[in-house]
PDB file with one MODEL, atoms N, CA, C and O in Angstrom:
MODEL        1
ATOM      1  N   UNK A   1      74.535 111.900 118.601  1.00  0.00           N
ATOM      2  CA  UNK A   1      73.705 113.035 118.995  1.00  0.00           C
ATOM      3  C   UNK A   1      73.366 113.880 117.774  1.00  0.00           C
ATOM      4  O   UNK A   1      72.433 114.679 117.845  1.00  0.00           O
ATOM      5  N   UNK A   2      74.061 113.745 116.683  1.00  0.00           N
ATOM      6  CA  UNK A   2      73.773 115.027 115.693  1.00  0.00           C
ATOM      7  C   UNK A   2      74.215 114.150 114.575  1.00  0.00           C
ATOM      8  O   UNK A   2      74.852 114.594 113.620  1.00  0.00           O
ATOM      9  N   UNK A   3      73.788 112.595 114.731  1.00  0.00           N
ATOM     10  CA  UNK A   3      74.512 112.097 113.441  1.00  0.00           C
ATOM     11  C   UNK A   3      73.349 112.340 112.496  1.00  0.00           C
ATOM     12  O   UNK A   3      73.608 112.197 111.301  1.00  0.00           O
ATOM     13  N   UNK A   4      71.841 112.757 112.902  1.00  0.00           N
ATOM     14  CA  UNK A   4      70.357 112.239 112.001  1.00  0.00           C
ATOM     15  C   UNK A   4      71.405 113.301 111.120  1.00  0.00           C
ATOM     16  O   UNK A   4      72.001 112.972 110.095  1.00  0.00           O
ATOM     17  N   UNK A   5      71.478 114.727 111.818  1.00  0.00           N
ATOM     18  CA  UNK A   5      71.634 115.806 110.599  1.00  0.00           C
ATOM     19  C   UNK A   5      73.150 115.465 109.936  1.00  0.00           C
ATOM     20  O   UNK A   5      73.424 116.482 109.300  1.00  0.00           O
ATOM     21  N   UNK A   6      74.084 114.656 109.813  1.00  0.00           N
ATOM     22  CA  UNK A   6      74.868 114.857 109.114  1.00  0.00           C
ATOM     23  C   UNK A   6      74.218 113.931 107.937  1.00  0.00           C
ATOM     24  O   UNK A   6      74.230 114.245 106.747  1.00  0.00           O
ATOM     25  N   UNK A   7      73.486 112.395 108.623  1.00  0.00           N
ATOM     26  CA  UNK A   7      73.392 111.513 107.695  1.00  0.00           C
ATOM     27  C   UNK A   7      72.326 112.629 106.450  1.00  0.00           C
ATOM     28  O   UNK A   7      72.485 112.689 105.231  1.00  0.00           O
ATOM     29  N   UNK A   8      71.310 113.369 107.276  1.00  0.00           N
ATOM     30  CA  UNK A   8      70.871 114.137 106.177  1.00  0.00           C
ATOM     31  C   UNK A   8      71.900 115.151 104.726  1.00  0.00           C
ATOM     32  O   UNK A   8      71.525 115.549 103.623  1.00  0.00           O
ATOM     33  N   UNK A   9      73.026 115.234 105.317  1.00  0.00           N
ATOM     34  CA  UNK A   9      73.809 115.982 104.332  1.00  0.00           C
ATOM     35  C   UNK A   9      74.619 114.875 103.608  1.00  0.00           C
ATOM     36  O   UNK A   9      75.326 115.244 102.671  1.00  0.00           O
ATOM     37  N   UNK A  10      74.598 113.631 103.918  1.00  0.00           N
ATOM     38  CA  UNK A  10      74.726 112.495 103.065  1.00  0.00           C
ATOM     39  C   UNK A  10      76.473 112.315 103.210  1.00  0.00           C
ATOM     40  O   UNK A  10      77.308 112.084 102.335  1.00  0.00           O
ATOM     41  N   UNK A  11      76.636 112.537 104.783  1.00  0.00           N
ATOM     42  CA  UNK A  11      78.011 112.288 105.132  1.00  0.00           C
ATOM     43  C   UNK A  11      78.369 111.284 106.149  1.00  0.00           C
ATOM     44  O   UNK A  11      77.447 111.183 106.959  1.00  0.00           O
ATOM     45  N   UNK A  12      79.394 110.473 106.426  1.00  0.00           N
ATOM     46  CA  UNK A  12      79.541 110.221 107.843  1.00  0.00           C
ATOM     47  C   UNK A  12      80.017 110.654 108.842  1.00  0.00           C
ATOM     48  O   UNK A  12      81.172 111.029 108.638  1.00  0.00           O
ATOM     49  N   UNK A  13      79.699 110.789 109.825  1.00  0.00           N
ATOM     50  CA  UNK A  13      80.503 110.850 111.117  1.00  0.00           C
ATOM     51  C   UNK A  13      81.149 110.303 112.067  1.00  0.00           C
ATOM     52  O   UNK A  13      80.557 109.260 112.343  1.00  0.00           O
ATOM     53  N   UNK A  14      81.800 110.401 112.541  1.00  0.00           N
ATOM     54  CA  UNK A  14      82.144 109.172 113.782  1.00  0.00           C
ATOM     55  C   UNK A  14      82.539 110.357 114.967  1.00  0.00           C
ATOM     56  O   UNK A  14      83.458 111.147 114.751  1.00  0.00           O
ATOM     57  N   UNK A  15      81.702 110.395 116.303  1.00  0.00           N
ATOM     58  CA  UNK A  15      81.969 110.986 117.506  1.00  0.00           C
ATOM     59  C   UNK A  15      83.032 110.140 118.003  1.00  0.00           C
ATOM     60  O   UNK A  15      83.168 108.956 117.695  1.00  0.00           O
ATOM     61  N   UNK A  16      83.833 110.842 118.841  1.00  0.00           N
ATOM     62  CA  UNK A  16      84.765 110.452 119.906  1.00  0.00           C
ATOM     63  C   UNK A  16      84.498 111.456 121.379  1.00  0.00           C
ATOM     64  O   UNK A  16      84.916 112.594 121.589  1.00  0.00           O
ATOM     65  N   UNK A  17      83.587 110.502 122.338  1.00  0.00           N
ATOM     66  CA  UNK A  17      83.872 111.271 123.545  1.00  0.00           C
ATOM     67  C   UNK A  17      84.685 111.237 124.202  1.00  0.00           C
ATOM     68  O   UNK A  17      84.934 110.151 124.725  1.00  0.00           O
ATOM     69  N   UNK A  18      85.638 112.570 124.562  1.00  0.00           N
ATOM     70  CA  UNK A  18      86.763 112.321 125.733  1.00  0.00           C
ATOM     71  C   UNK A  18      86.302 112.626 127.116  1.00  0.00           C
ATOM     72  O   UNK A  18      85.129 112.731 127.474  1.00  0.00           O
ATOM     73  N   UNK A  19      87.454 112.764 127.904  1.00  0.00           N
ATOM     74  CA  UNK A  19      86.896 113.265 129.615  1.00  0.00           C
ATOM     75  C   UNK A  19      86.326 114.638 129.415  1.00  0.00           C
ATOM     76  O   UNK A  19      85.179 115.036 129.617  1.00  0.00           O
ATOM     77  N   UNK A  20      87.280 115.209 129.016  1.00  0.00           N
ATOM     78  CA  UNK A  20      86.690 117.133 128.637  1.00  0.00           C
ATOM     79  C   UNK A  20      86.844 117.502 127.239  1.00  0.00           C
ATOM     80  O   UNK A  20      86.622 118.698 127.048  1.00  0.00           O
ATOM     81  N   UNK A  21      87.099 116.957 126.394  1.00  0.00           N
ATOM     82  CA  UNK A  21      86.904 117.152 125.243  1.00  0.00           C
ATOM     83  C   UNK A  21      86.296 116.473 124.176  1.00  0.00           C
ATOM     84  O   UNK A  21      86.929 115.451 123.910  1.00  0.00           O
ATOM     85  N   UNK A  22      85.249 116.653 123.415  1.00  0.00           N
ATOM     86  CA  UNK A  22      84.824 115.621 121.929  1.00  0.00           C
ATOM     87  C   UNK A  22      85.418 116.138 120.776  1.00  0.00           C
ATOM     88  O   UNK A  22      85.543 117.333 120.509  1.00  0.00           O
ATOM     89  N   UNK A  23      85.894 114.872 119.886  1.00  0.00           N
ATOM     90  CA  UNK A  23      86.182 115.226 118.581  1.00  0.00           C
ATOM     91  C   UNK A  23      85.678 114.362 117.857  1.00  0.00           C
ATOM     92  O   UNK A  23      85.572 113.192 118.224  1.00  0.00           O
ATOM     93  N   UNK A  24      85.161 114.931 116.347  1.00  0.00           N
ATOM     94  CA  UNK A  24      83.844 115.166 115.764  1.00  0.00           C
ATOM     95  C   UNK A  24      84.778 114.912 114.387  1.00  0.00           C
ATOM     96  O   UNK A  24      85.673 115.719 114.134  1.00  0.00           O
ATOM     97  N   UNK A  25      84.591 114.026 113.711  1.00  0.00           N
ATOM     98  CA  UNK A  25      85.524 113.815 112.637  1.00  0.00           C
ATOM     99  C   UNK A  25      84.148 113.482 111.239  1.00  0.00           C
ATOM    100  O   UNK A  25      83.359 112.555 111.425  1.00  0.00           O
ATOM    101  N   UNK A  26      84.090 113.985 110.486  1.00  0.00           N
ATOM    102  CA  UNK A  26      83.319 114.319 109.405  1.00  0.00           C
ATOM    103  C   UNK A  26      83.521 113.678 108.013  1.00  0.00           C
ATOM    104  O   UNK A  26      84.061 114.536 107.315  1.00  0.00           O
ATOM    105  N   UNK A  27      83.313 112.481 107.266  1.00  0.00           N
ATOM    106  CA  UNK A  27      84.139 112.591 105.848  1.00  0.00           C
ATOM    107  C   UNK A  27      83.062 112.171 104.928  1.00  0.00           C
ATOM    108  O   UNK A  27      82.361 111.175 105.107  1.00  0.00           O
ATOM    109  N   UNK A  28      82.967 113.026 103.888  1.00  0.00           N
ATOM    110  CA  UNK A  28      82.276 113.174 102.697  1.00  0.00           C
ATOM    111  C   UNK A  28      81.800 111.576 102.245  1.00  0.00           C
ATOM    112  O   UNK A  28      82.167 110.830 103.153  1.00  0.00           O
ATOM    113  N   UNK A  29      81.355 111.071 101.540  1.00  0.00           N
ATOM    114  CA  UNK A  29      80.803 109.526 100.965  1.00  0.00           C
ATOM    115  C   UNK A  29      81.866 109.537  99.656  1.00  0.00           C
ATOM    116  O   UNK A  29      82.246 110.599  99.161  1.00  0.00           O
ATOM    117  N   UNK A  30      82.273 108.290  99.188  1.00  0.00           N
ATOM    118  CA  UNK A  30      82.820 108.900  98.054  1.00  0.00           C
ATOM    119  C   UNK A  30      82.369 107.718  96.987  1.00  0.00           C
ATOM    120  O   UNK A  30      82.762 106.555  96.907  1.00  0.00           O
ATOM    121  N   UNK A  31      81.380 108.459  96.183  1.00  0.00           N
ATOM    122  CA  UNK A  31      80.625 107.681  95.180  1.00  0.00           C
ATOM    123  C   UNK A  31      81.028 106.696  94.439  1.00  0.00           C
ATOM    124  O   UNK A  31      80.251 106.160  93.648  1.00  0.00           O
TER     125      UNK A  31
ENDMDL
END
């Protein structure tokens, strides 16, 4: 859902949907 704008900040993401909660884990590229 919001990966266009991370890939724009030149990061990855990986979503995890839960039943009532998402976690959103973020990590830098490393050149």
């Amino acid at each position: 859902y919001a990966f266009k704008a991370v890939k724009a900040a030149g990061t990855t993401s990986i979503g995890v949907r839960g039943t009532d909660s998402v976690c959103v884990v973020t990590q830098k590229k490393v050149p």
